[in-house]
Backbone as CSV, one residue per row, in Angstrom:
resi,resn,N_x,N_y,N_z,CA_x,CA_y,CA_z,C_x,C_y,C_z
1,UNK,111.212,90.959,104.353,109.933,90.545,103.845,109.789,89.041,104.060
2,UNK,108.647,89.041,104.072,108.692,87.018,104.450,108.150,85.780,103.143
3,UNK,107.677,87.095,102.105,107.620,86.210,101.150,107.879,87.549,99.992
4,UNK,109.136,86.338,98.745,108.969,87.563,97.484,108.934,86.718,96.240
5,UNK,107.981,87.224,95.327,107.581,86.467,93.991,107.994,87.034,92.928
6,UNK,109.174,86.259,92.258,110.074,86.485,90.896,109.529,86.018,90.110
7,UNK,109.659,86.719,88.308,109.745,86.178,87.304,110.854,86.387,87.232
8,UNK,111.579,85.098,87.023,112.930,85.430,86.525,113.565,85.648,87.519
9,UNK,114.497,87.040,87.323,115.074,87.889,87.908,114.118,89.511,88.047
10,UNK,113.253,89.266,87.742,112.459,90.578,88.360,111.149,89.968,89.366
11,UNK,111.619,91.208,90.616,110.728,91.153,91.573,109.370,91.240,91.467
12,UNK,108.412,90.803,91.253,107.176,90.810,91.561,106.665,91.525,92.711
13,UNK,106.510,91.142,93.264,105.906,91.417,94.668,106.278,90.714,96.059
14,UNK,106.292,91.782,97.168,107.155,91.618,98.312,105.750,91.362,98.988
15,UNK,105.832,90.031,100.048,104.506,90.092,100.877,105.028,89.886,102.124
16,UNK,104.172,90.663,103.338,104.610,90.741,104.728,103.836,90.174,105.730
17,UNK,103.571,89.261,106.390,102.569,88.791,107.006,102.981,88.893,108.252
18,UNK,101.318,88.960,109.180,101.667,89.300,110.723,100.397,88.841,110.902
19,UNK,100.669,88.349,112.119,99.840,87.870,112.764,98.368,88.364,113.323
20,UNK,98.414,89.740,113.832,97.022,90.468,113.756,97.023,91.511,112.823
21,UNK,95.494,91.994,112.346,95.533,93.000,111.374,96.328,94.289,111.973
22,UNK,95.846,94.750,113.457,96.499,95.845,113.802,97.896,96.496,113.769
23,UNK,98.618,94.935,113.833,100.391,94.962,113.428,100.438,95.436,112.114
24,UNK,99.577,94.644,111.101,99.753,95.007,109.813,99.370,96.559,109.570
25,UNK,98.157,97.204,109.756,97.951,98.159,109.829,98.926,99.480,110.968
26,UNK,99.414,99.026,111.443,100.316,99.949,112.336,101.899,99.402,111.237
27,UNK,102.252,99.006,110.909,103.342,98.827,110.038,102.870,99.628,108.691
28,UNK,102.218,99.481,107.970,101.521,100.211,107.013,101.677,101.865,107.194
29,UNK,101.138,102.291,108.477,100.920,103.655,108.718,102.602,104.417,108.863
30,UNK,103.439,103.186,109.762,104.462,103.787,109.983,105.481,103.700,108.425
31,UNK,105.495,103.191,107.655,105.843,102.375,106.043,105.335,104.335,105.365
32,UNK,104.456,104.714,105.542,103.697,105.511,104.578,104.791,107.387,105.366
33,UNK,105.316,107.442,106.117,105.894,108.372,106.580,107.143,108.047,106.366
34,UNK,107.575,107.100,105.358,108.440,107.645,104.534,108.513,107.218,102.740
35,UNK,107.238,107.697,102.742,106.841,107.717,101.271,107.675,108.772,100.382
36,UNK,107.923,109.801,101.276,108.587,110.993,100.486,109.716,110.916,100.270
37,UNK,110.470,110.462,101.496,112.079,110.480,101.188,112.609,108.819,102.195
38,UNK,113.363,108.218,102.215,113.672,107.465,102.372,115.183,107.335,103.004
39,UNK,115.486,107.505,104.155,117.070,107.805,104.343,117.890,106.404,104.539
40,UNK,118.300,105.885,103.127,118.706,104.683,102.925,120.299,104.355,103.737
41,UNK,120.700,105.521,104.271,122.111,105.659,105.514,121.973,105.358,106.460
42,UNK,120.499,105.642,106.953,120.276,105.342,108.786,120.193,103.761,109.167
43,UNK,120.464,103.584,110.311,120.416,102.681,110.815,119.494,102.125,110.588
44,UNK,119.120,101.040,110.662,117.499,100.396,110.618,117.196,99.406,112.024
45,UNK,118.252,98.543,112.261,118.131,98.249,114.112,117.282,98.042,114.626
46,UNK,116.565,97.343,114.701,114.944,97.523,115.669,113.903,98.375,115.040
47,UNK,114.294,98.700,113.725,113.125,99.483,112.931,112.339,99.373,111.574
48,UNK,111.607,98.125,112.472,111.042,97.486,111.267,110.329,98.753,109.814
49,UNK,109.708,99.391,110.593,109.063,100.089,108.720,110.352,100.547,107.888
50,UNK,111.338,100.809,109.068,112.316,101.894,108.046,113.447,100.666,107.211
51,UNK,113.497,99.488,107.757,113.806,98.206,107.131,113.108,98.342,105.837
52,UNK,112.098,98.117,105.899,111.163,97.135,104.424,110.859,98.642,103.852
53,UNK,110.931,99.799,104.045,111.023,100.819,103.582,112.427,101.007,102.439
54,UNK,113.689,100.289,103.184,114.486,101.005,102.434,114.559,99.042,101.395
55,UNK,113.970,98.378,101.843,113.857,96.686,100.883,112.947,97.199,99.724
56,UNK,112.426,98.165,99.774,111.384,98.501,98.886,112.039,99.400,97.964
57,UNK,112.819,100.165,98.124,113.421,101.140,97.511,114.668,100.588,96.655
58,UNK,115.115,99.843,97.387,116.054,98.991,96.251,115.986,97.843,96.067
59,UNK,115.007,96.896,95.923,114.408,96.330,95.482,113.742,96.142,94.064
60,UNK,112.863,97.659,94.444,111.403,98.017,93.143,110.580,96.873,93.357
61,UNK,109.903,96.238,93.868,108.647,95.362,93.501,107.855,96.142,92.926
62,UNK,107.100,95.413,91.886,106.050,95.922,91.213,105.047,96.361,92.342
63,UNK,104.775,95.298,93.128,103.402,95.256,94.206,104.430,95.390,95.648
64,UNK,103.720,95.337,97.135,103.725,95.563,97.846,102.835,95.125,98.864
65,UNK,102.393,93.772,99.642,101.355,93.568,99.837,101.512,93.109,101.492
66,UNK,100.362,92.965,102.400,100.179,92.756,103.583,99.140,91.686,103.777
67,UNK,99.342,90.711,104.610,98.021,89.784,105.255,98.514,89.681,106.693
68,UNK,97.067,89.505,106.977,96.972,88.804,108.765,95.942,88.453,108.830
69,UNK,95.758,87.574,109.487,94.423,86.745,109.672,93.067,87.992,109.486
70,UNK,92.447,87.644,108.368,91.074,88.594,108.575,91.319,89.851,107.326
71,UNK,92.268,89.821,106.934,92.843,91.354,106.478,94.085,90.955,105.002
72,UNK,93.531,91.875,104.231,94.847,91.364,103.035,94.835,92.942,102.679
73,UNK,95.793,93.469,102.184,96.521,95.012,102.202,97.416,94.693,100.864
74,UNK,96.788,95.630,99.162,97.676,95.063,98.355,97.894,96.753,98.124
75,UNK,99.196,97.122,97.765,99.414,98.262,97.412,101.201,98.097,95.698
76,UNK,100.521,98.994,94.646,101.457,99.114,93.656,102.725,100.033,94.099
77,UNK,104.046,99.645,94.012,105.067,100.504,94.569,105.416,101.156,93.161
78,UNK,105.797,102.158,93.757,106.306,103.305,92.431,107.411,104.262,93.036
């Protein structure tokens, strides 16, 4: 993640920024196919969603958020 906001010792919110909206939105789409299960064993290597997929999972941020020039993407993680 390229930016993360603590109180304390609890995570706030993880923010990811990219440079065009379409990156952001194509990271987003690929991020959301593994909403269900999360295979926190696999490699991650060159795979960015399944990276910040499994930063998210053990992590917990409250929030979850995206910008790129033109475009801001806020989503609550649960």
């Amino acid at each position: 993640m390229d930016l993360a906001l603590y109180d304390g010792e609890r995570l706030l919110v993880c923010v990811e920024i990219k440079e065009r909206a379409s990156q952001l939105e194509m990271l987003v789409r690929q991020l959301k196919a593994y909403e269900s299960v999360v295979p926190l064993s696999a490699a991650d290597r060159g795979n960015d969603p399944l990276r910040k997929a499994k930063y998210l999972v053990r992590r917990r941020p409250d929030y979850f958020c995206g910008a790129a020039i033109g475009v801001r993407l806020e989503y609550a993680v649960d």
